[in-house]
N, C-alpha and C positions, 0 to 999 in steps of 0.2 A: 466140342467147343465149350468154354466156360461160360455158364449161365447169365455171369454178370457182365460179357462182354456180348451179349446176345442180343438184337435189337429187330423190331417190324421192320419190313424193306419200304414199306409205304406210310402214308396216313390213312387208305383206302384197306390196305391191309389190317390195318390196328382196330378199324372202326368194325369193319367185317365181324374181325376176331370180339371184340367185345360186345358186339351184338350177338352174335350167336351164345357168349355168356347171359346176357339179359334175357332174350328171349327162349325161354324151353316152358316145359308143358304148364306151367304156370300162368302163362301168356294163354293158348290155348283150351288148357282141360279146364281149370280153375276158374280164369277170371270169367267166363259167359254163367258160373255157375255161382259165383258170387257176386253177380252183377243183378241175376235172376232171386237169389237171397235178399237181397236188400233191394229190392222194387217195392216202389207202393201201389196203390188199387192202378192208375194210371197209368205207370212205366218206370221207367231204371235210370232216366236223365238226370234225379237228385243224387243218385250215387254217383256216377260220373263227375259228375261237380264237384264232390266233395274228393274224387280219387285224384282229379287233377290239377286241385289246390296241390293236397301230400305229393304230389308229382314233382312241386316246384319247391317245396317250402321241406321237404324231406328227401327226395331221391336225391336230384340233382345236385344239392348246394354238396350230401356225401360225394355224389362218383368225382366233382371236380375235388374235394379232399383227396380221393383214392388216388385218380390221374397224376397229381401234385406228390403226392405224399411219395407212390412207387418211382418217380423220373428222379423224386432227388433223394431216395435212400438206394435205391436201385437193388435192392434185397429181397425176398421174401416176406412174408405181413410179418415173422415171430421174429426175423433179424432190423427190419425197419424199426419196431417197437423200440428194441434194443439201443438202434444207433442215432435215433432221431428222441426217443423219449425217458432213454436211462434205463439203466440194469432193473431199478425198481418195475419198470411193467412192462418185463419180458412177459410175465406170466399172462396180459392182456392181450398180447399179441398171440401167445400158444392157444390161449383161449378161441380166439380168435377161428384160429386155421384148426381145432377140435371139432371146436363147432361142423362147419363144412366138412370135415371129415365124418362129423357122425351121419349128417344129411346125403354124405355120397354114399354112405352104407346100403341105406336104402333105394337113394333116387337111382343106383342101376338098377332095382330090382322094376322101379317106374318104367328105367329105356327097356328092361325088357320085355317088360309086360306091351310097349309101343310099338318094337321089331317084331315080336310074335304075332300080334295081332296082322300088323303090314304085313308078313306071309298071309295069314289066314284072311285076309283080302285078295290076296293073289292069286292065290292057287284051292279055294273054296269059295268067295264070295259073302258078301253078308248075308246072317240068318235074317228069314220074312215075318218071325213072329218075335214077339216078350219070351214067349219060351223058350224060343231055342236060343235066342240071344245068353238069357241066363242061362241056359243049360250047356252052353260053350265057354262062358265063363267060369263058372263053377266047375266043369270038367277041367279048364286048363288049372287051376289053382288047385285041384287034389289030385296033377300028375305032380312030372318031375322039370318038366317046360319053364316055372319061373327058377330056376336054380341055373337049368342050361343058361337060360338065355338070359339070365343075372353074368355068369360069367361069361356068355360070349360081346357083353358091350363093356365090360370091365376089359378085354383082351384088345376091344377095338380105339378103347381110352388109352391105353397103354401103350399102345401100337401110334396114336398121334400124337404124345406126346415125348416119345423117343426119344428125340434129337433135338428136341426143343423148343421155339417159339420159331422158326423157319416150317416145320412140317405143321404146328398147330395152324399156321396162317394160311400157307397151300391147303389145309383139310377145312378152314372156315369158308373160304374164298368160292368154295362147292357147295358146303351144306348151304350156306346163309343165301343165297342167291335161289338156289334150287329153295327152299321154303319160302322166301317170298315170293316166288314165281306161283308154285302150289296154293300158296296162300289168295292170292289175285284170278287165279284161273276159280277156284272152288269161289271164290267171291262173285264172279261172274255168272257163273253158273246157279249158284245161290238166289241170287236177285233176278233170277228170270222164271222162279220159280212162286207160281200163283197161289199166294197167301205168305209170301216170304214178304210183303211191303207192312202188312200188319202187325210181326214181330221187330222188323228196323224199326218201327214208328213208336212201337211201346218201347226197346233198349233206349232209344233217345228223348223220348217225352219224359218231363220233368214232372214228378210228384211232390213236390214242395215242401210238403207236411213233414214228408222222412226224414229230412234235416234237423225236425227236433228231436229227434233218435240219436242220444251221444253212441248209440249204437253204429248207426253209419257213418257217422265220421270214422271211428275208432277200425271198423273192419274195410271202411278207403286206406286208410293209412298201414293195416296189415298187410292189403294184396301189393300197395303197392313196392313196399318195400320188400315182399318173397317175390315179386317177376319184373322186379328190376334188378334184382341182384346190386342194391345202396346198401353199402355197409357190411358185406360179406367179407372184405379182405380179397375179392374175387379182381375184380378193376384197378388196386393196388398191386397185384400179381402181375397183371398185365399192363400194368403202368411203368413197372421195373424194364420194362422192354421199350418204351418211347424211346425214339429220335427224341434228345433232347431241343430241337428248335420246333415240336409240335406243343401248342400249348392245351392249357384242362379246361377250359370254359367251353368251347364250342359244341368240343367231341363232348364231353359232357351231356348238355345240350341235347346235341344229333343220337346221344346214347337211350339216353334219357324220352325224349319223343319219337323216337325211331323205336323202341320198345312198346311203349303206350298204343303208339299206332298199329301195330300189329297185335295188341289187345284187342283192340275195337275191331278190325279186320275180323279177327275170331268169332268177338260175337255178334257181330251182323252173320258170318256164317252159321253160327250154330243158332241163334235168335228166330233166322230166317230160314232153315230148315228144321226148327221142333213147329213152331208157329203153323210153314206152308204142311207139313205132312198131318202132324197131329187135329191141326187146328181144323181138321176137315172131320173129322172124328171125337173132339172132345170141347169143353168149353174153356175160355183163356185161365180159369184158375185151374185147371186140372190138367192142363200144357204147362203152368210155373209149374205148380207141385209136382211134375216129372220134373223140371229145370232144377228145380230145388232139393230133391231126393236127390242125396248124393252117394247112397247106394254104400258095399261093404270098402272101407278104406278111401271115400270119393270117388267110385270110380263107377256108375250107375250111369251117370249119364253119357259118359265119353266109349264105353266099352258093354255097355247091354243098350242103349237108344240108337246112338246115333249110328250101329253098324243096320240094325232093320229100319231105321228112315230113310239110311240110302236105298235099301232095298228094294223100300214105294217107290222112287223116283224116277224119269230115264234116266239113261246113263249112271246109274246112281254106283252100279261097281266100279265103275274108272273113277268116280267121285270120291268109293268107298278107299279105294286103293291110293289116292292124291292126299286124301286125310289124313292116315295113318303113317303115308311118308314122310308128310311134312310134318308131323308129330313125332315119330322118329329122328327127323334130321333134327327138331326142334332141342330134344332131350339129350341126343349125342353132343351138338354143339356146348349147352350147359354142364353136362356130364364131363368134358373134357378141360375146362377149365376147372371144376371140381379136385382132377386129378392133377391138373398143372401148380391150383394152389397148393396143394399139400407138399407136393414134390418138390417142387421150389424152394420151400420151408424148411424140407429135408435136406437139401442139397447145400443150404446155409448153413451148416453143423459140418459141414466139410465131407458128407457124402458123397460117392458118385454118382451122375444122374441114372448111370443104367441100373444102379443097385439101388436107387431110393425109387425107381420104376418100379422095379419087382418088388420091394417089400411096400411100398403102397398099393399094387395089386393083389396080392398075395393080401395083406389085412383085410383090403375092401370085397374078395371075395368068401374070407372065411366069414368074418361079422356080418356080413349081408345074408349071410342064407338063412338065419334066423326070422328075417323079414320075408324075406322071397316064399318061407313054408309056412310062415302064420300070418294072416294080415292082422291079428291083435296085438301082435308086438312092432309091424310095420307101426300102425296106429299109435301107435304109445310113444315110436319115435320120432315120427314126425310131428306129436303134439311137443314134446318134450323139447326137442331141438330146432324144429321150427320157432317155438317162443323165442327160446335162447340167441336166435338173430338179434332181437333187440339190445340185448348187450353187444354183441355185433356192433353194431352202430353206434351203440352210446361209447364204447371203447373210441373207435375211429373220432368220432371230436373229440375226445379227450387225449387224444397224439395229437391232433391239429391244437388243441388248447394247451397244452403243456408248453406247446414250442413258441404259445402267442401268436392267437391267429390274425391280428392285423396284422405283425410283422410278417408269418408266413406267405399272408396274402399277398403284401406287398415284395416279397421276397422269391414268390415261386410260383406264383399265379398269373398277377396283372404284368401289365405294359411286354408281353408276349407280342412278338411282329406278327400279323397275322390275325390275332386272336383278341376276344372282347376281355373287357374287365369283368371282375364278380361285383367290387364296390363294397360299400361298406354292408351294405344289404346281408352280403352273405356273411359278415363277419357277426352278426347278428343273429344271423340263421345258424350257425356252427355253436355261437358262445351261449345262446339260448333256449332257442327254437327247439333245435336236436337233440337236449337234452332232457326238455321239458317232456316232451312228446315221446322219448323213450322211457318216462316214467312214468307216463300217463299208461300207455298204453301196457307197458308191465302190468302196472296195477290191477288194470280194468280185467286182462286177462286170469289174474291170477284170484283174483273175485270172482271172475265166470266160474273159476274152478272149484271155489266151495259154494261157490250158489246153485251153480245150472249146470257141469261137468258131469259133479260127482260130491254133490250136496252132503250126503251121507257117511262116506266113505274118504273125505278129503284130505284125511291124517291118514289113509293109511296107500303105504307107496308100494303097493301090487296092484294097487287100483288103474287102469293106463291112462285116465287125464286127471288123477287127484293133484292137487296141491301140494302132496307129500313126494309122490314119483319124481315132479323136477326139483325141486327142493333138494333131495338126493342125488338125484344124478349129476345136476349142477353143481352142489355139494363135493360130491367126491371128485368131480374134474379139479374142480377151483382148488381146492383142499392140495392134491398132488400137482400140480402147477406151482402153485406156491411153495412146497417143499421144494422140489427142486428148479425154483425160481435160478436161482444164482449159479448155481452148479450151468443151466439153459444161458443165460447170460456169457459166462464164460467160454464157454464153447462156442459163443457166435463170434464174439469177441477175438480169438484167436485163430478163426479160422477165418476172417475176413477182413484179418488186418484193424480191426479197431480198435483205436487209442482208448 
């Protein structure tokens, strides 16, 4: 069936689906670990604050652009650029869906380090010590395990995304329900667990003083924009799929806070199991500083802690094997719209979907294995292309701004039956807010990078978080993009009928 004629069967369905976008291991691995980074002596309630300010005032006001933007181009992110914002920023569009391409290189190599693990919950159990913890780690990262199972959730992305946005919706409709189920039952179990009330108490207590750390603000406004997936081009994909009488505020909205919530979910579990286990054993700065080590690649606490904390606990291997699942389901669900944006993109150039299947499988498993056998080049590119979100984002207002975002607002947004208004609020948040705050936060980052990265070594791009690497790398995308700007125009242009 043709991609452009392809639409959700439901609103339940569409929401499913774009949650299961929003939420992956981000939600889970990351934010308990960045929640625990920016804590003061007291607790981690001033970060929250400041994360779910950037909730409203940067996620959301994007995903109802994205919603809007994919129902009325009905394209792909590189062909909506094209037909909504002029030949001139094709290349912000391809930028765009590059970006999430370079990030899917490696994030299967993330799902598969999640599915392997969930085996080795299964059928061995979690290790009882630090030792063996790392010494299971470290053994699976100098066999050939992340390579396999790099390409066995590339084969399982490829495999849901087939036929279209009908099999992605039946494949959410399972994961996403089955993880917040896992998620609820481990939360349950979590909170009955004696000395798990002293770490919920410090994630929510407010340290007040942290707020005058443009520090915390700056890294609220990071997480929350890499685990909501605002401004990826990712909810624009699958906005090109609405029933045109669902409108962008709400689900928006439900996308937007139905993600966050299942943040918090996470780390009251993981808060309330380092706290009850450790915290019987060690003193509360030396339970952060585990929370806070985040180990080779971030992966310290999620994959050498918390498989031997279950191990202390009852029950703690059905516990062990419900985390991992739902860390799993978590990363496939994100992982598959990764694949559906690119493909989409592809399939707008007048490809066929089963041939832009296999050659987006086929790249995402050769470029990935790079990452899968070294994690200093994983590293380099998740520092690299994770910033590169930011233009992400600053792109997407500037397709809402080119087209005039009152008008669009008022055009494509409000007086939806059904559905709330954005108001002029948001049209403020698009024309300013979005763009202020994606310069800010560029900056800040790219100051990190000759101050505290790689101080020394900033100009030089072998270094994997100098100021020179993205500079480069971004460089040479942007660079070939714009050469064959027009040539990418054209081709979308006549293959979709555009005047």
């Amino acid at each position: 069936m043709d991609s452009s004629k392809q639409r959700f069967t439901s609103r339940w369905g569409m929401l499913l689906t774009v949650l299961g976008m929003a939420v992956g291991t981000g939600n889970i691995w990351r934010f308990p670990r960045i929640a625990a980074t920016n804590s003061g002596d007291d607790g981690a309630g001033a970060f929250l604050v400041a994360w779910l300010v950037f909730l409203f005032i940067w996620s959301v006001p994007l995903i109802i652009a994205e919603y809007a933007l994919g129902r009325k181009g009905r394209l792909g992110v590189i062909g909506t650029f094209t037909k909504l914002a002029g030949d001139r920023f094709t290349w912000m569009g391809a930028f765009c869906v590059f970006v999430a391409a370079a990030i899917l290189f490696y994030y299967t190599v993330v799902a598969g380090w999640c599915v392997f693990y969930l085996g080795r919950m299964v059928f061995l159990g979690p290790d009882l010590t630090y030792e063996a913890a790392q010494g299971a780690w470290d053994g699976f990262q100098s066999s050939y395990f992340p390579v396999l199972f790099h390409a066995l959730v590339i084969a399982l992305g490829a495999w849901a995304v087939w036929k279209g946005v009908g099999r992605i919706e039946r494949v959410n409709k399972i994961l996403v329900p089955t993880l917040l189920v896992i998620v609820l039952i481990a939360l349950v179990r979590t909170l009955f667990l004696e000395g798990a009330g002293e770490g919920v108490q410090f994630l929510f207590t407010p340290d007040w003083a942290t707020l005058a750390d443009p520090k915390t603000w700056l890294e609220a406004l990071t997480q929350n924009a890499w685990d909501t997936g605002a401004g990826w081009g990712l909810v624009l994909t699958y906005g090109a799929y609405m029933q045109s009488r669902h409108g962008a505020v709400q689900n928006a909205f439900i996308t937007g806070v139905g993600n966050n919530t299942v943040s918090i979910l996470a780390a009251i579990i993981v808060f309330g199991t380092v706290f009850a286990i450790l915290g019987q054993e060690m003193s509360r700065t030396e339970v952060l500083e585990v929370m806070r080590t985040s180990g080779p690649a971030a992966t310290g606490l999620t994959f050498i802690w918390m498989p031997q904390l279950f191990a202390k606990m009852p029950a703690g291997n059905l516990l062990a094997v419900l985390f991992f699942l739902g860390l799993s389901c978590a990363a496939i669900s994100s992982l598959i719209s990764m694949v559906e944006m690119v493909v989409r993109s592809v399939t707008d150039y007048g490809v066929k979907r089963s041939h832009a299947v296999v050659g987006v499988s086929i790249a995402s498993l050769v470029l990935g294995v790079p990452s899968a056998i070294n994690l200093g080049f994983f590293e380099n590119q998740d520092f690299v292309w994770g910033l590169a979100l930011i233009f992400s984002g600053a792109f997407m207002a500037i397709l809402v701004i080119r087209q005039g975002v009152r008008s669009f607002r008022e055009n494509e947004i409000d007086n939806m039956m059904g559905d709330w208004n954005s108001g002029r609020t948001w049209d403020t948040l698009l024309n300013y807010v979005v763009p202020l705050l994606a310069c800010v936060l560029l900056g800040w980052w790219l100051w990190l990078s000759v101050t505290v990265y790689a101080p020394d070594t900033w100009y030089n791009p072998t270094d994997p978080f100098s100021l020179m690497t993205c500079i480069l790398q971004w460089g040479v995308a942007i660079a070939i993009l714009l050469i064959f700007n027009q040539a990418m125009a054209r081709r979308i242009r006549s293959s979709n009928n555009l005047a």
